[in-house]
C-alpha positions in Angstrom: 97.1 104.9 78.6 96.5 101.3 78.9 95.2 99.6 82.1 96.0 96.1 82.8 92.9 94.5 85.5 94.0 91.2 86.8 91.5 88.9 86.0 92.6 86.2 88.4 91.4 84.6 91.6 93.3 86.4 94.5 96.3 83.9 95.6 95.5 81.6 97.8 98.0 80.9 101.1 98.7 77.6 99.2 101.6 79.3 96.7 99.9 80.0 93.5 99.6 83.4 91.7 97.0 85.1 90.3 96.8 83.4 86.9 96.9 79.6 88.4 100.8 79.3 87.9 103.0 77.3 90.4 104.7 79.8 92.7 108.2 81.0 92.4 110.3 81.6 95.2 112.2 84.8 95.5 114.2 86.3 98.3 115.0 90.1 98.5 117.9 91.3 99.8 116.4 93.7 102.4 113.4 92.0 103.3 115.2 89.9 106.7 114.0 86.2 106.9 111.2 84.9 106.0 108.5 84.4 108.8 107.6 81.2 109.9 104.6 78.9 108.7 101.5 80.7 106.8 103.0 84.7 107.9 104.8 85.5 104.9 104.8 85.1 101.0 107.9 84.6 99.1 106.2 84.1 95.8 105.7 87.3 93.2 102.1 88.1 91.7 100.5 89.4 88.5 99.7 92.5 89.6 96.9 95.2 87.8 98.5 98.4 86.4 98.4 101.2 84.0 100.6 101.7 81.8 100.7 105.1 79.2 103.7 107.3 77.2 107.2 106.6 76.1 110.6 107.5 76.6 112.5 106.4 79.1 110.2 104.3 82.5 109.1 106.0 85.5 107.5 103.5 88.1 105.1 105.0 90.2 104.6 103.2 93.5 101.2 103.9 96.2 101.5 104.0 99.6 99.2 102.0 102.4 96.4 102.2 102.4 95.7 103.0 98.7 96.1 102.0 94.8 97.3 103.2 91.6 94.8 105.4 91.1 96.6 107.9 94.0 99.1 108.8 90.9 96.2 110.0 88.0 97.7 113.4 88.2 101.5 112.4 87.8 100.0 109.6 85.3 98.9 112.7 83.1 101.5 115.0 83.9 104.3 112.8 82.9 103.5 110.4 80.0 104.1 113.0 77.6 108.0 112.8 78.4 108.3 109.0 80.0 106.8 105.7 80.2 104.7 105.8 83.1 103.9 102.1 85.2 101.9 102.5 88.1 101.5 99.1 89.4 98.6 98.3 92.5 100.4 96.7 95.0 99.6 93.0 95.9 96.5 93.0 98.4 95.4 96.4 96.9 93.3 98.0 93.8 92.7 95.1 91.3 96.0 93.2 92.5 95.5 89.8 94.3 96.1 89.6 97.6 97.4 87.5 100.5 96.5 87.6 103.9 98.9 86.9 107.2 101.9 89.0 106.4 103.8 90.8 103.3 107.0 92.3 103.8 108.8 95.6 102.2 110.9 93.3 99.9 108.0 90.8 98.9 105.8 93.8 97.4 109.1 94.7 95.6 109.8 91.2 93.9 106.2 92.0 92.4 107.4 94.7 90.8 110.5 93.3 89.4 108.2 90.7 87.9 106.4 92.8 86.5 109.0 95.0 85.2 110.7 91.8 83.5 107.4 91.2 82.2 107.3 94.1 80.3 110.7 94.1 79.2 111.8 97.2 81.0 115.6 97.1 81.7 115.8 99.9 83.8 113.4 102.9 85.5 113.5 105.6 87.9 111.0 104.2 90.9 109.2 107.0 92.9 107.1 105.6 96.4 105.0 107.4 98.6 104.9 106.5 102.3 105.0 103.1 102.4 105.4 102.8 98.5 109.3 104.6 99.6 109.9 101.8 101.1 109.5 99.6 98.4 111.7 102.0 96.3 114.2 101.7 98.0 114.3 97.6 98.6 113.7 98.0 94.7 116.9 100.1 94.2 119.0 98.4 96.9 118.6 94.9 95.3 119.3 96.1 92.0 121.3 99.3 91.7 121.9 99.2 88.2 118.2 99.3 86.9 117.3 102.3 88.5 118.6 105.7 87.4 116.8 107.7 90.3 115.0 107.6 93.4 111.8 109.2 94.5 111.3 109.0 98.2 107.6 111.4 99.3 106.5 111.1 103.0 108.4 108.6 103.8 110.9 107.1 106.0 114.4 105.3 106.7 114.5 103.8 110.3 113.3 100.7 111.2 110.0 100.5 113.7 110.6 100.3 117.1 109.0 97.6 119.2 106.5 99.9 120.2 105.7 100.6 116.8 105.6 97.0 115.6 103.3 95.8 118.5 100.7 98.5 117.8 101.1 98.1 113.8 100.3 94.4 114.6 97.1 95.4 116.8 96.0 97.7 114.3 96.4 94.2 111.6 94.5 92.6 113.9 91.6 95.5 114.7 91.1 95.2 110.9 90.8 92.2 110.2 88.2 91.9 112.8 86.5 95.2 112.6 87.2 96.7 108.6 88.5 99.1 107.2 86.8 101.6 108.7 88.9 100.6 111.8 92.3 101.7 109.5 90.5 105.2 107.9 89.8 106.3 111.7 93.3 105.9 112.3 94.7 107.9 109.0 92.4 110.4 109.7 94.7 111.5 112.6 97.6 112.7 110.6 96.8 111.9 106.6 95.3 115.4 106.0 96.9 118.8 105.7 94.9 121.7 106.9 94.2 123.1 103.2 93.3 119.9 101.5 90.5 120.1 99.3 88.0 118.4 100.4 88.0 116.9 96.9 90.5 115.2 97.7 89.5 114.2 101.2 86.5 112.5 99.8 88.1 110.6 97.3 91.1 108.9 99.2 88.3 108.4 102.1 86.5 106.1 99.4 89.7 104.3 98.0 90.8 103.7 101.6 87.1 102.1 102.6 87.4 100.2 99.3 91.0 98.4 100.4 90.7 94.7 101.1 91.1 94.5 104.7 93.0 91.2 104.5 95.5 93.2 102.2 95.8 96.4 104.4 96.5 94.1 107.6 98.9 91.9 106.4 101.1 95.3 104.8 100.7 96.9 108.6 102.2 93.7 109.5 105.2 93.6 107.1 105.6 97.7 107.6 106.2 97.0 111.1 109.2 94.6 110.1 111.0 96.8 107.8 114.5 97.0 107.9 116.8 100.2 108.7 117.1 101.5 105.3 119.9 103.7 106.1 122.8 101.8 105.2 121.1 100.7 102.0 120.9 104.1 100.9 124.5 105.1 102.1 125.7 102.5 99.6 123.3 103.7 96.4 125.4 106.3 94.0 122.3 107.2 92.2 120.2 110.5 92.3 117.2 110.9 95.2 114.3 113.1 94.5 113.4 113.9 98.8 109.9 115.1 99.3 107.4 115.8 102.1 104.9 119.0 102.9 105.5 120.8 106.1 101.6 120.0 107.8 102.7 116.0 107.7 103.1 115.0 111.0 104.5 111.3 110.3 107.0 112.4 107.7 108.2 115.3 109.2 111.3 117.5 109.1 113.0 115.3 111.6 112.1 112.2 109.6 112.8 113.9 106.4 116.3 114.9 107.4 117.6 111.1 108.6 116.9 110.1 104.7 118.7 113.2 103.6 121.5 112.1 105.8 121.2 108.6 104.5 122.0 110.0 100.7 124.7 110.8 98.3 122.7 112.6 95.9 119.7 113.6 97.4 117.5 116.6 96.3 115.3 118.3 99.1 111.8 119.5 97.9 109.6 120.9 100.8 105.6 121.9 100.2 104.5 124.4 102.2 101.3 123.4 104.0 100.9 119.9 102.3 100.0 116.8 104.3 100.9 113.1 104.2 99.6 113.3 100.2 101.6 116.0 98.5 101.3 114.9 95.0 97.6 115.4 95.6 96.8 117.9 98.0 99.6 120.3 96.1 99.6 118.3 92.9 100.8 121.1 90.3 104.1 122.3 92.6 104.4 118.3 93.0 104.6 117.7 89.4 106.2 120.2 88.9 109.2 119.2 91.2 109.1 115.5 90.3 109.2 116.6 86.2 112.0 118.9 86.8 113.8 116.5 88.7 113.4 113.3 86.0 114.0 115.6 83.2 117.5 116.4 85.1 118.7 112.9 85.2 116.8 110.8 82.8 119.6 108.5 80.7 
């Protein structure tokens, strides 16, 4: 497996990317407007990644607030069948980030960059939490790349105001405080009951090791998403649907609006798993996600 560190400055507010290169406007269909003044990047990054196996590309996407390095056991577990990309998001792991504001559809032009980049003409994309919803901007702007969907404790309605004032305090209570502000918070609901405390220790470092700057301005965009739903009514395309019964944020109410949502969706409960099925339950997780690529894989 090769992993690709961006060497790069982080990008500055002023529109340049990580390697020093004017920026290039994109829009996302998906994404809404574009804030006003310094709240919003429309410009893609080089973004760090690893990249291992062949066959046909699985992109692996992290939820908030971790990196890559969330997907090591689905990195192992599937390269001997596919081409595994598991990019860090911009603001996390070795990406660069940008502070103010990134929306759903911005951290998805990043990965259509980078997928260009590569040469990779089409992929299955599999998110988790908020990494879903940068699946699903990913398939919705460009159906015919993706050959399936991985949605994991996730969801498809848009915040309510509520939920967008206190994602916005909670930027704010970062920014100022850390991240040990944010862990407190994902310590209310991340973990299920049975999860190793292996585990536990390990996502509690990534998430202390986040760049505050980058977790804030994602809690910012997260609580401007758009209603996904009749973005995935219109997608003909296969839809891996995955959450474990102890997650209290994607639960079975949750769970069942995306299932709604789908035409081809495939329902995989795991039975005492938190927020982080693929590691808390990571062999019945693979095993379900293998089964399901090998099913519909061009």
């Amino acid at each position: 497996m090769k992993s690709h560190n961006n060497p790069g400055p982080r990008s500055p507010a002023g529109g340049h990317n990580a390697g020093g290169q004017a920026a290039t406007h994109q829009r996302r269909r998906g994404s809404g407007p574009l804030p006003p003044g310094n709240g919003g990047y429309a410009f893609p990054v080089q973004l760090a990644y690893d990249d291992g196996g062949s066959g046909e590309s699985v992109v692996l996407i992290h939820g908030h607030p971790f990196d890559r390095t969330l997907w090591e056991p689905q990195l192992a577990g599937l390269r001997g069948s596919f081409r595994v990309l598991a990019p860090d998001l911009r603001g996390f792991g070795r990406s660069p980030a940008t502070s103010g504001r990134v929306l759903m559809g911005e951290y998805a032009a990043d990965i259509e960059q980078l997928l260009g980049t590569l040469g990779i003409a089409r992929a299955a994309a599999v998110g988790l939490s908020m990494g879903g919803l940068v699946a699903m901007e990913l398939a919705a702007a460009a159906p015919e790349r993706y050959w399936a969907l991985g949605l994991v404790a996730t969801t498809v309605e848009p915040p309510s105001p509520q939920d967008l004032r206190t994602r916005d305090e909670r930027a704010d209570a970062t920014e100022r405080g850390g991240m040990g502000v944010l862990v407190d918070y994902m310590h209310t609901g991340l973990y299920g009951p049975a999860c190793p405390p292996a585990v536990r220790a390990r996502i509690d470092a990534m998430m202390a090791a986040a760049s505050p700057a980058g977790a804030a301005a994602a809690l910012r965009g997260r609580g401007r998403r758009p209603d996904y739903r009749p973005m995935l009514a219109a997608l003909d395309i296969p839809a891996l649907v995955l959450a474990g019964t102890a997650d209290p944020w994607s639960n079975a109410e949750v769970t069942a609006e995306i299932v709604a949502s789908l035409k081809r969706p495939e329902l995989v409960f795991i039975d005492g798993a938190g927020h982080l099925p693929n590691l808390e339950a990571e062999a019945q997780f693979n095993e379900a996600l293998a089964a399901f690529l090998n099913r519909h894989h061009p």
